[in-house]
C-alpha positions as a Markdown table, in Angstrom:
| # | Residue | x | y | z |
|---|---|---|---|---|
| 1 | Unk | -9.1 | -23.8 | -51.6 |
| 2 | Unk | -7.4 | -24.8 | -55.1 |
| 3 | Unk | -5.1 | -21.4 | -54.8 |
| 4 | Unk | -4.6 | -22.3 | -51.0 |
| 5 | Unk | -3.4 | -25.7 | -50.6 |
| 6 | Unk | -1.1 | -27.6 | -52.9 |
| 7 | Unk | -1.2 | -31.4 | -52.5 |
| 8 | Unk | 1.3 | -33.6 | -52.4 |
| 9 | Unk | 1.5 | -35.2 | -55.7 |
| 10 | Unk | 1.6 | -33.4 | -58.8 |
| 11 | Unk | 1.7 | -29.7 | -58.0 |
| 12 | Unk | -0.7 | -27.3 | -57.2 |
| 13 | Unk | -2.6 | -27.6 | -60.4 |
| 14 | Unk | -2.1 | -30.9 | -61.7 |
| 15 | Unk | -2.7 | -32.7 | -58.5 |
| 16 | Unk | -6.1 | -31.3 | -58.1 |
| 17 | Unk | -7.2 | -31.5 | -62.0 |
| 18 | Unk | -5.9 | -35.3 | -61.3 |
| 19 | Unk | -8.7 | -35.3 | -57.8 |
| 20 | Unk | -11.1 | -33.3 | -59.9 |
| 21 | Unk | -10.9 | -36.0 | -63.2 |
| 22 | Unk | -11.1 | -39.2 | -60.5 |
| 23 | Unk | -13.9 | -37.9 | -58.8 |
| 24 | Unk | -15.9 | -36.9 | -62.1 |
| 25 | Unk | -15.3 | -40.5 | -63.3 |
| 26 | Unk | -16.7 | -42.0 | -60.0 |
| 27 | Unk | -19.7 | -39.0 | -60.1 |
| 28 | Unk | -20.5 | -40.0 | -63.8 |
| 29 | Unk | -20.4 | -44.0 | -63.2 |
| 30 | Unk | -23.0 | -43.1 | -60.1 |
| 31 | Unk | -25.3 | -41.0 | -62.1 |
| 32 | Unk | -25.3 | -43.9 | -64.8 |
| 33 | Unk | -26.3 | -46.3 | -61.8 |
| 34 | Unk | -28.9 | -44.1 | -60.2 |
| 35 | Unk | -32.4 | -44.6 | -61.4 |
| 36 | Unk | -34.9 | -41.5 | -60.5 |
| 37 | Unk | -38.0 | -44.6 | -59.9 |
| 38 | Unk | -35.5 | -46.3 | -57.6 |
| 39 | Unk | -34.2 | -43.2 | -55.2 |
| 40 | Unk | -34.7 | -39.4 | -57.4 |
| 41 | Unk | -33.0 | -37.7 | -53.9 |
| 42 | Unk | -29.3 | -40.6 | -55.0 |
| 43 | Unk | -30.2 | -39.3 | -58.5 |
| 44 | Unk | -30.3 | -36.0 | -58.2 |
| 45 | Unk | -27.2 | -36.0 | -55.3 |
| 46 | Unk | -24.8 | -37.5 | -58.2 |
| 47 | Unk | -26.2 | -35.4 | -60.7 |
| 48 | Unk | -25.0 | -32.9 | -57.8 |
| 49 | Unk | -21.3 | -34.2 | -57.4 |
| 50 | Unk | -21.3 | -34.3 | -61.7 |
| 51 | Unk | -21.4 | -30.7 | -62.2 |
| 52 | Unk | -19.9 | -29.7 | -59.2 |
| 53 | Unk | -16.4 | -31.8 | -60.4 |
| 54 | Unk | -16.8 | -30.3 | -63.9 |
| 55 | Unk | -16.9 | -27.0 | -62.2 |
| 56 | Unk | -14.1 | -27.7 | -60.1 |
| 57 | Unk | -12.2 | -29.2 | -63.0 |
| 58 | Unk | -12.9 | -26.0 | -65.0 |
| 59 | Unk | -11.2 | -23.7 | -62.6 |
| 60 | Unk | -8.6 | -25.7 | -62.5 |
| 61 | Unk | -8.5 | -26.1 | -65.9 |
| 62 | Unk | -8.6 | -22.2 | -66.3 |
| 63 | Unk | -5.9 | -21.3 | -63.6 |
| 64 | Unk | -3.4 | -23.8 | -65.3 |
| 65 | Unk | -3.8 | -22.1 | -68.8 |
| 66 | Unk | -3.4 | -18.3 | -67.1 |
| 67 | Unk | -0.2 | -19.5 | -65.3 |
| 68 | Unk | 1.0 | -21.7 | -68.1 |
| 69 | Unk | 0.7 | -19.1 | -70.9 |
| 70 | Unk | 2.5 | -15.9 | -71.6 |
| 71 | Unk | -0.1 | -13.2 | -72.0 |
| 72 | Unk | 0.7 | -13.0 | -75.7 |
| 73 | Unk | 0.2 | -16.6 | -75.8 |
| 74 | Unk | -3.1 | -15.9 | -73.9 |
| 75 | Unk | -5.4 | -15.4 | -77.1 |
| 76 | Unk | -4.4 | -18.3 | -78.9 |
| 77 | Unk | -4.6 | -20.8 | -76.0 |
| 78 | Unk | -8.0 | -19.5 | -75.2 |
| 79 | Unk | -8.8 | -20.2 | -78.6 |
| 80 | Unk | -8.1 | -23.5 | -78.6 |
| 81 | Unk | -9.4 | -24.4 | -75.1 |
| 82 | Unk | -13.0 | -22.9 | -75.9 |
| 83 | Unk | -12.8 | -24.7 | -79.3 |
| 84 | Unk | -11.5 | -28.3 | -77.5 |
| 85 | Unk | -14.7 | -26.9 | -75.1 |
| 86 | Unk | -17.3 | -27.1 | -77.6 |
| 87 | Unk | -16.4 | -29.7 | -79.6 |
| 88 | Unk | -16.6 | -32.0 | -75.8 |
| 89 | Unk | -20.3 | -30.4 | -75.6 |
| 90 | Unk | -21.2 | -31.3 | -78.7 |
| 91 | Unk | -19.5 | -35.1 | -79.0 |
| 92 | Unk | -21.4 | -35.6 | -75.3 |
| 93 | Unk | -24.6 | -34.1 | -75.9 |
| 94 | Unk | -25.2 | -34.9 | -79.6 |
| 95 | Unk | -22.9 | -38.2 | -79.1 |
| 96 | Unk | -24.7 | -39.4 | -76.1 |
| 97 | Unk | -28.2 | -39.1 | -77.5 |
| 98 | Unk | -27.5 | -41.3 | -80.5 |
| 99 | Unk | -25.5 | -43.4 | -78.1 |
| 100 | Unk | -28.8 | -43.6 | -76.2 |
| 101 | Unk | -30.7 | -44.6 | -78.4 |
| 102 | Unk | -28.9 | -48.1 | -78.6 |
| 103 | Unk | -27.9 | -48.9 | -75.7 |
| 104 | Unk | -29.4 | -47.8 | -72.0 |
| 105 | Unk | -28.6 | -44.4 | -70.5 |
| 106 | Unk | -26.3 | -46.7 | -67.5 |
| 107 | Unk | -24.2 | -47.8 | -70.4 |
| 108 | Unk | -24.3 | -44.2 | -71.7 |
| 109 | Unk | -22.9 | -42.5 | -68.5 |
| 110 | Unk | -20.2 | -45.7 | -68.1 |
| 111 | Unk | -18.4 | -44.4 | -71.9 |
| 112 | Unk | -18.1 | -40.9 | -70.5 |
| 113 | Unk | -16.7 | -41.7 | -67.5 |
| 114 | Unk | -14.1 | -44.6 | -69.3 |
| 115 | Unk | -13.8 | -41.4 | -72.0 |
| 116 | Unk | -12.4 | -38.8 | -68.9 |
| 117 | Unk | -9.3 | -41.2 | -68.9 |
| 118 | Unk | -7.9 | -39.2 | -71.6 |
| 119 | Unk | -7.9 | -36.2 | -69.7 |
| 120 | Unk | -6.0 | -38.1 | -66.4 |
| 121 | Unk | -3.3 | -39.4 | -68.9 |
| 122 | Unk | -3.3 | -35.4 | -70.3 |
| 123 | Unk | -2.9 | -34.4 | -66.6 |
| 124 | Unk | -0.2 | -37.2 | -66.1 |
| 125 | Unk | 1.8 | -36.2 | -69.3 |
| 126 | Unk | 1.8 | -32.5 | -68.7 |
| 127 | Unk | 4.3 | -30.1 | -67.1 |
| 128 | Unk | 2.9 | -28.4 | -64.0 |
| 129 | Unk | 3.6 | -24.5 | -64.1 |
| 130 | Unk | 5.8 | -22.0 | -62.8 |
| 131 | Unk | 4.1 | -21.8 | -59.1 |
| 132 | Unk | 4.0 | -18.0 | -57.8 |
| 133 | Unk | 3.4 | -16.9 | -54.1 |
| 134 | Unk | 0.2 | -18.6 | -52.8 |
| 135 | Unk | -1.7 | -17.4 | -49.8 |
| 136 | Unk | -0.6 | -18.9 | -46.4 |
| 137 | Unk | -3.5 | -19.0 | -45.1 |
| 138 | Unk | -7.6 | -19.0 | -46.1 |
| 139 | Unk | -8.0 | -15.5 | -45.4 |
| 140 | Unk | -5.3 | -14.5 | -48.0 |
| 141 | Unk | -7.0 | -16.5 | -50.5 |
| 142 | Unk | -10.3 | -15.1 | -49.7 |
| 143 | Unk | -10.0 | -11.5 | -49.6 |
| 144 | Unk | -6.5 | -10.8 | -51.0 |
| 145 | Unk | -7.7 | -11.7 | -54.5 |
| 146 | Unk | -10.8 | -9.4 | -54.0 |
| 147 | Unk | -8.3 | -6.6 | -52.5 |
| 148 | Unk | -5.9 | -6.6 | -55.0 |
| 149 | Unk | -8.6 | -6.7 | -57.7 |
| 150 | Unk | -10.5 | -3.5 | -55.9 |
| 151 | Unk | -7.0 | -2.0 | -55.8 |
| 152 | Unk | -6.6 | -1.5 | -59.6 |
| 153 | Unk | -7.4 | 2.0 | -61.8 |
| 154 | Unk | -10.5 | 1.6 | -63.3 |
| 155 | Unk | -11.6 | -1.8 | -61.3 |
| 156 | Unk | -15.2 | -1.4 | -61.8 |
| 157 | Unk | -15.4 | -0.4 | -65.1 |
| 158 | Unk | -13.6 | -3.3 | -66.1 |
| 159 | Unk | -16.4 | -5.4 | -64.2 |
| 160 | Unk | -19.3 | -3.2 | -65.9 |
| 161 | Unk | -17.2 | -3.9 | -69.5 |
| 162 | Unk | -17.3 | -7.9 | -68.5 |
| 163 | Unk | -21.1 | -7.8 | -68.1 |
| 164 | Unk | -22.1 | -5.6 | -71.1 |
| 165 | Unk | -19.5 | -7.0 | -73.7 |
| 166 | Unk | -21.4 | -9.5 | -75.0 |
| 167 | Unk | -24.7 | -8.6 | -73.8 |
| 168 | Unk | -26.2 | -7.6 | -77.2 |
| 169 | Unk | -24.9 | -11.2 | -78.7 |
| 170 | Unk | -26.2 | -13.0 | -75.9 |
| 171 | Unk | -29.7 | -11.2 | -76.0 |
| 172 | Unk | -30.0 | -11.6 | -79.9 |
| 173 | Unk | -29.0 | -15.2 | -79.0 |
| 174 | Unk | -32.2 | -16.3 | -77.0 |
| 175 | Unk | -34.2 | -15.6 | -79.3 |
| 176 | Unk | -32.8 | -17.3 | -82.6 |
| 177 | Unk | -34.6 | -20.1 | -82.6 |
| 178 | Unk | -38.2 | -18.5 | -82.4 |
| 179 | Unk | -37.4 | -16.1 | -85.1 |
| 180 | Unk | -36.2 | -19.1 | -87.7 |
| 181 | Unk | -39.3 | -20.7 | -86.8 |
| 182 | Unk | -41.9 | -17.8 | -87.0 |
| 183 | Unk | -39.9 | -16.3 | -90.3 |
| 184 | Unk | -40.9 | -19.8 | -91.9 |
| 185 | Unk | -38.0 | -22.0 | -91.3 |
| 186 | Unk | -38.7 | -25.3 | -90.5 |
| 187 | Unk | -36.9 | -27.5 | -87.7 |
| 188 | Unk | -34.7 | -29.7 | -90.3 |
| 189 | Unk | -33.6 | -26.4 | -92.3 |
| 190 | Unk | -32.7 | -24.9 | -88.7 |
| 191 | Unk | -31.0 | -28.3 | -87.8 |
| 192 | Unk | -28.9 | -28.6 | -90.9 |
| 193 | Unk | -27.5 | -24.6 | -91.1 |
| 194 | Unk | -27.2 | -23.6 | -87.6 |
| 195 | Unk | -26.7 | -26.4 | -85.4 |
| 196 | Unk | -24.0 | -27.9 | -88.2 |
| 197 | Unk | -22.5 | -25.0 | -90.3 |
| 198 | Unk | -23.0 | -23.0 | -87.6 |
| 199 | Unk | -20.6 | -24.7 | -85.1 |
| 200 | Unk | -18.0 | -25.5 | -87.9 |
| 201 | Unk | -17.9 | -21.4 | -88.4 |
| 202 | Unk | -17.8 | -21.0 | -84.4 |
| 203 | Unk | -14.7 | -23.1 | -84.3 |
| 204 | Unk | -12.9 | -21.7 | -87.6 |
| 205 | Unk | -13.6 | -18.1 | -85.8 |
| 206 | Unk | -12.2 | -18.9 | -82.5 |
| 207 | Unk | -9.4 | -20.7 | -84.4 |
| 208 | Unk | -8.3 | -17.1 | -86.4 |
| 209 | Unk | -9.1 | -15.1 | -83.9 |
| 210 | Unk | -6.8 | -16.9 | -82.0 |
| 211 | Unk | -3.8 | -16.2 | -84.5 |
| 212 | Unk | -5.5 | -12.8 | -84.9 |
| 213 | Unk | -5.0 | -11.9 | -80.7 |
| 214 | Unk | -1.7 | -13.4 | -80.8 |
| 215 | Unk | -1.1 | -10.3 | -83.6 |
| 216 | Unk | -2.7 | -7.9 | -82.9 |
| 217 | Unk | -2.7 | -8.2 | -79.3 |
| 218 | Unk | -5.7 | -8.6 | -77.0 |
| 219 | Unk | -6.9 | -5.1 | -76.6 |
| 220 | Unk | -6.9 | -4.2 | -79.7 |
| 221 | Unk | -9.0 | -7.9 | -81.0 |
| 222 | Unk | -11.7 | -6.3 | -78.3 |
| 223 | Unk | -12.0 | -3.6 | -80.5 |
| 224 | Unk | -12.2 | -5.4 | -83.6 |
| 225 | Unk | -14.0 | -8.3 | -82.5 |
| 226 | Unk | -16.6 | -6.4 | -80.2 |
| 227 | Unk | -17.4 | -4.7 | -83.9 |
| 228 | Unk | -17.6 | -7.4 | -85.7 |
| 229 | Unk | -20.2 | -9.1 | -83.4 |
| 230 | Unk | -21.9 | -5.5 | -83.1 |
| 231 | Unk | -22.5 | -5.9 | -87.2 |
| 232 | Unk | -23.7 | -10.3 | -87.1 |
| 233 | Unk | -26.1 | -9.0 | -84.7 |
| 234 | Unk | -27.7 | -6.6 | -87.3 |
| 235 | Unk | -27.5 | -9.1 | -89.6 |
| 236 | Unk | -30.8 | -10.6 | -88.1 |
| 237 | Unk | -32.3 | -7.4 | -88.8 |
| 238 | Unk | -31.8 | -8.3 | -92.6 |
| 239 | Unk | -32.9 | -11.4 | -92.3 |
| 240 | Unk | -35.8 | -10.2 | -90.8 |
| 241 | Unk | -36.1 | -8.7 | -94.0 |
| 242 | Unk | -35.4 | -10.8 | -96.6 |
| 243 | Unk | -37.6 | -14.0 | -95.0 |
| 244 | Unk | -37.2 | -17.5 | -95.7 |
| 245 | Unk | -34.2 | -18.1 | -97.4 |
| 246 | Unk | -31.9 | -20.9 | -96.8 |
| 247 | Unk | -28.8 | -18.9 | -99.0 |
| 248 | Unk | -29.7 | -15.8 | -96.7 |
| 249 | Unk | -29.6 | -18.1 | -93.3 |
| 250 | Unk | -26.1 | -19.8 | -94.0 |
| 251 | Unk | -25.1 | -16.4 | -94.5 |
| 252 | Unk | -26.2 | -14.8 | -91.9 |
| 253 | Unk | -25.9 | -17.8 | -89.3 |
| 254 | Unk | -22.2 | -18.3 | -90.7 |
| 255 | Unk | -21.3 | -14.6 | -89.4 |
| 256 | Unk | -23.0 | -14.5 | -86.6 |
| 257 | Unk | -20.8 | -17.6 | -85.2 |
| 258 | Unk | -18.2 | -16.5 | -87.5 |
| 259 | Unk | -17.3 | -13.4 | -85.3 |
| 260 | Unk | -19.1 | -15.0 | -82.2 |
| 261 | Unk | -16.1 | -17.7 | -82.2 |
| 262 | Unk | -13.3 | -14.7 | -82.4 |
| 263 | Unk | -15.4 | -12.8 | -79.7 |
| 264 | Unk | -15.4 | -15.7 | -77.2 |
| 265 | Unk | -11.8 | -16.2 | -77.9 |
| 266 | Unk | -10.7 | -12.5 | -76.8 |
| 267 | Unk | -13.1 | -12.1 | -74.1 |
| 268 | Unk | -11.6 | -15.3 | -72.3 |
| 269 | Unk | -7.7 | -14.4 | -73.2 |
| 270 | Unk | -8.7 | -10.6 | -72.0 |
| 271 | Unk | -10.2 | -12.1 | -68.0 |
| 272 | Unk | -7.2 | -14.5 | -68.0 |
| 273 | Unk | -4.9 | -11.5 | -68.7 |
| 274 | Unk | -6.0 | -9.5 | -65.9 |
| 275 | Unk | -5.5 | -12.2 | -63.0 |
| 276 | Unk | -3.0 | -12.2 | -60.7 |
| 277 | Unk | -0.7 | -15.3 | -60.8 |
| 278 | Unk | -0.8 | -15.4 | -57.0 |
| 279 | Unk | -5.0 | -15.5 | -57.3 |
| 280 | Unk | -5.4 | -17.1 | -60.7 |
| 281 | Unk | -8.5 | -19.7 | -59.9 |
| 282 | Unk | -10.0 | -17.1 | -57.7 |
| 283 | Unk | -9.7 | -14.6 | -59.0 |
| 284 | Unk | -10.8 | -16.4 | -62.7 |
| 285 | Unk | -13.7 | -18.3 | -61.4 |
| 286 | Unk | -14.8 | -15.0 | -60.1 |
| 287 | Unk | -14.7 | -13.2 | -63.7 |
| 288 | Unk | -16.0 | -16.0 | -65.3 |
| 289 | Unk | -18.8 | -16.5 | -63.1 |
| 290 | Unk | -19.9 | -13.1 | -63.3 |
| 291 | Unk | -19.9 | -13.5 | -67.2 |
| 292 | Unk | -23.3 | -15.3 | -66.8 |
| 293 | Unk | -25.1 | -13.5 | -65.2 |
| 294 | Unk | -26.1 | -11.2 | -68.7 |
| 295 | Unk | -26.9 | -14.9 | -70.1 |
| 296 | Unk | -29.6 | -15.2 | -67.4 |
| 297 | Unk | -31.2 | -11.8 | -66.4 |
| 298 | Unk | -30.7 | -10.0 | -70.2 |
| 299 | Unk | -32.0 | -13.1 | -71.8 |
| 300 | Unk | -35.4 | -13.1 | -69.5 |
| 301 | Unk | -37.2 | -10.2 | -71.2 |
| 302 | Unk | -35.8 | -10.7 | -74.9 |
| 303 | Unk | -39.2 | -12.7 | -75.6 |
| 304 | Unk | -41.1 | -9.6 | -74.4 |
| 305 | Unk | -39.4 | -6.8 | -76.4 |
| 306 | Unk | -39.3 | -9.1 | -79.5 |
| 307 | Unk | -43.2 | -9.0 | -79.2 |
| 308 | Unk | -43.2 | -5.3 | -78.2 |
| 309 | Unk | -40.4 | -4.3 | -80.7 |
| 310 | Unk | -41.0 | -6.8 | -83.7 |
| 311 | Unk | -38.2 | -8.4 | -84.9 |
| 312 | Unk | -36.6 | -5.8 | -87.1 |
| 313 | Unk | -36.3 | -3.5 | -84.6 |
| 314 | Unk | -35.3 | -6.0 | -81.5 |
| 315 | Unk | -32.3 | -7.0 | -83.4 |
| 316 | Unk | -31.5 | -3.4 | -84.1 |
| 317 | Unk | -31.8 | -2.7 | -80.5 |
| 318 | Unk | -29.9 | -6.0 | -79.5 |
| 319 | Unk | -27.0 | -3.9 | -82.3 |
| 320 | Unk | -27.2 | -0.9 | -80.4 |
| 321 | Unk | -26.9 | -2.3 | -76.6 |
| 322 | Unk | -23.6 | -3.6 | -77.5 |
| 323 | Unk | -22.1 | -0.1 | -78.2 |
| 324 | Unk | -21.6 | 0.8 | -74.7 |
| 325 | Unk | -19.3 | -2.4 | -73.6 |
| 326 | Unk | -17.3 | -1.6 | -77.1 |
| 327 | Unk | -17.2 | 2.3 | -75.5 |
| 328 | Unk | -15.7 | 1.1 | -72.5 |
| 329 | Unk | -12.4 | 0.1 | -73.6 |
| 330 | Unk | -11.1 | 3.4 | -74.2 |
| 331 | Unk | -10.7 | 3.4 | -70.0 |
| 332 | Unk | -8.6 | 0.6 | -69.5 |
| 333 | Unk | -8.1 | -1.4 | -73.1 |
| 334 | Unk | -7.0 | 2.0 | -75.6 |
| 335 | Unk | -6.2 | 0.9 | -78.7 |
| 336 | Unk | -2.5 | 2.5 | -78.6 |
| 337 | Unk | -2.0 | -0.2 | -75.8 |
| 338 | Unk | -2.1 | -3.8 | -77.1 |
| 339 | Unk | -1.4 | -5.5 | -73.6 |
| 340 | Unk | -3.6 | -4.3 | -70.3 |
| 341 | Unk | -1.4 | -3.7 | -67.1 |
| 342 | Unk | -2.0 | -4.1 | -63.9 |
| 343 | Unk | -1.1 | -2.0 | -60.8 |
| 344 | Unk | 0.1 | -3.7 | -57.8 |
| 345 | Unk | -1.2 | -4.3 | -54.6 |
């Protein structure tokens, strides 16, 4: 529907981001107002309309960046959007819980919905971009993004690539904060390096590997980048190792996000790249939707195999898994090739 219909005010993309932003407010205010002793079902209906706004927002969010941006310009602005990104999870999250503990939750939930004004006066401010051929009709926007993405050389390899990527990363990932704890780390030592230096070194590597794209190109910062995370994977294998050590943690944690950051930062600018303009929030919400589903089924057995495995060897094997997403960009992301083209429909 957001590819479909433009509406009257604002453009296509700013006028629903502006619809999105308004009804999030409203959503938020609600949820702040609901009380789960009072009526759980008007509770957990808001909580509904909450993250189904954000997601809404999001796809806008993500279409306006792909149609904004050049695809050079692509790695960069992904950069800085999944930087802005977690910086907003971490001031809401982290923010609202001290917030919480001074004042009630209603209040809480009030300050993030006053707080989304600054997004309306962004939407408000900005330029609304260059609009391409939309569908005429439902259908079109249903199954011609599907179609034209089906139509491409090496379609679903590209899809199998998106799944196993950052599969290795994302397994290694679930099971972090067990291995801190059962190497002999305890919760303030795990607080203090990971949760803090950890998210500063996620958003300096998103940051360079922003610039870094923007040289190198995007293909070739896959390559690079997919490496890189291939190596802060095995790095838990030393830790493993070496046991508690705080020195060997900041290290090792540092790295990990490091390279993690510059990852996230090509893997977004690559599925922007390889939308149609005429599809974008389709086609995008598609791509990025799929890119969770490793986060959910590949995380489920990591507890098992860490048991079966020990940790050593589970983090050797979470190195290894990756190889075969870094493999697969030598069908459609070569390293010659520093921009990915598209065949027509």
């Amino acid at each position: 529907m957001l590819d479909r219909f433009t509406l009257p005010f604002l453009g296509r993309r700013r006028g629903w981001l502006l619809v999105a932003q308004v009804c999030l407010i409203f959503s938020l205010a609600g949820l702040g107002f609901s009380h789960p002793k009072d009526n759980p079902w008007l509770l957990a209906f808001m909580a509904f309309l909450v993250t189904f706004f954000s997601a809404s927002q999001d796809i806008v969010v993500d279409a306006y960046r792909r149609e904004d941006l050049s695809d050079e310009e692509l790695g960069l602005g992904s950069s800085l959007y999944v930087n802005g990104y977690r910086v907003g999870m971490l001031l809401a999250s982290g923010g609202g819980l001290i917030m919480a503990d001074y004042m009630s939750f209603r209040l809480v939930y009030i300050i993030m919905a006053v707080s989304m004004l600054l997004g309306i006066i962004t939407t408000l401010l900005t330029r609304e971009p260059e609009t391409f051929e939309t569908p005429r009709s439902l259908k079109e926007a249903v199954f011609n993004p599907i179609a034209e993405y089906f139509s491409r050389e090496s379609a679903l390899w590209m899809l199998v690539f998106i799944l196993l990527y950052k599969i290795g990363d994302t397994m290694a990932s679930a099971m972090t904060t067990p291995f801190y704890l059962d190497i002999g780390f305890s919760k303030t030592e795990i607080g203090a390096v990971v949760k803090l230096f950890g998210f500063w070194a996620t958003l300096g590597g998103g940051f360079l590997g922003g610039i870094i794209i923007l040289r190198m190109g995007i293909n070739r910062s896959l390559w690079v980048f997919g490496f890189l995370q291939a190596v802060s994977t095995a790095g838990f294998a030393l830790l493993a190792l070496i046991g508690h050590n705080v020195m060997a943690l900041s290290g090792v944690i540092g790295f990990e996000n490091f390279t993690g950051g510059m990852g996230t930062a090509a893997y977004v600018a690559f599925m922007g790249s390889i939308t149609d303009k005429r599809f974008t929030a389709t086609q995008y919400a598609l791509l990025s939707s799929l890119m969770g589903v490793p986060r959910v089924i590949a995380s489920a057995p990591t507890g098992f195999f860490a048991k079966m495995l020990g940790w050593e060897w589970f983090f050797i094997a979470c190195t290894l898994i990756a190889i075969p997403g870094i493999l697969l960009l030598l069908r459609f992301a070569p390293w010659s090739s520093k921009k990915y083209k598209r065949s027509k429909l």
